[in-house]
C-alpha positions as a printed Julia matrix, in Angstrom:
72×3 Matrix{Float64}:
 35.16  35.95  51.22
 37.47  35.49  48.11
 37.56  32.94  45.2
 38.65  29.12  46.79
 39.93  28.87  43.48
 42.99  31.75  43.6
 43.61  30.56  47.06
 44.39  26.95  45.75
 46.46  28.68  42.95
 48.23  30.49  45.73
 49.1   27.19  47.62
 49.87  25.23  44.65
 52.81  27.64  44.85
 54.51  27.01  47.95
 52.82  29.55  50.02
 50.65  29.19  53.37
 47.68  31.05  53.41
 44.16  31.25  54.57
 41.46  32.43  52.64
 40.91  35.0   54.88
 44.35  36.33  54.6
 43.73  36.21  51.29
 40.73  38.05  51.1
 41.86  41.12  53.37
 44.54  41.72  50.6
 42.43  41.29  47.62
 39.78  43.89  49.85
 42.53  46.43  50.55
 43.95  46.46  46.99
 40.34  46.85  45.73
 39.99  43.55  43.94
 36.9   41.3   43.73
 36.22  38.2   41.76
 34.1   37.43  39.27
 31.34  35.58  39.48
 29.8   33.83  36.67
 26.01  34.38  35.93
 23.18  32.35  36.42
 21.72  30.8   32.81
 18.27  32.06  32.22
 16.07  29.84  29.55
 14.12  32.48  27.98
 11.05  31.31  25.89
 10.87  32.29  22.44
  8.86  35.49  21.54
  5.59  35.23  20.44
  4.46  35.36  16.73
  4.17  38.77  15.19
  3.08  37.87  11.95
  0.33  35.69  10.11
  0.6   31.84  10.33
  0.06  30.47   7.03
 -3.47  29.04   6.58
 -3.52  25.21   6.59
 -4.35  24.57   2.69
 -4.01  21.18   2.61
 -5.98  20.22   6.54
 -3.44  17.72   7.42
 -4.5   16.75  10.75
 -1.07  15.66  12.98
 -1.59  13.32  16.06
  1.74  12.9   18.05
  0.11   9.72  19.61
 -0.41   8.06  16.49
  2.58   8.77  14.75
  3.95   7.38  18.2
  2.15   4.07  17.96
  3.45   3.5   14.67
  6.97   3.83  15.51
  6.43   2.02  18.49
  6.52  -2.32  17.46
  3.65  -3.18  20.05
């Protein structure tokens, strides 16, 4: 059918329509709405280069670092 959004505009301003009415006219002038796209999350690329060696083996444990945050 047609946007329910242009057919509240439409009524807003005094006029009685249906959205079908509305719809035929927007089809025979050759008008169609816009529809806004879906959001895709899109994971970040992988690593093409060398990771830096770990020179100074810290060792990171998100548990512990947890626990000590955490007053228990």
């Amino acid at each position: 059918m047609c946007a329910p959004s242009l057919v509240h505009d439409i009524k807003a301003k005094g006029y009685n329509v249906s959205e079908r009415t509305v719809s035929r006219v927007l089809q025979k002038l050759g008008l169609r709405s816009k529809a806004t796209r879906k959001f895709n999350y899109r994971a970040a690329p992988k690593l093409s280069h060398d990771v830096a060696p770990n020179t100074l083996d810290r060792q990171f444990d998100p548990r512990q670092n947890i626990r000590q945050c955490l007053p228990l």
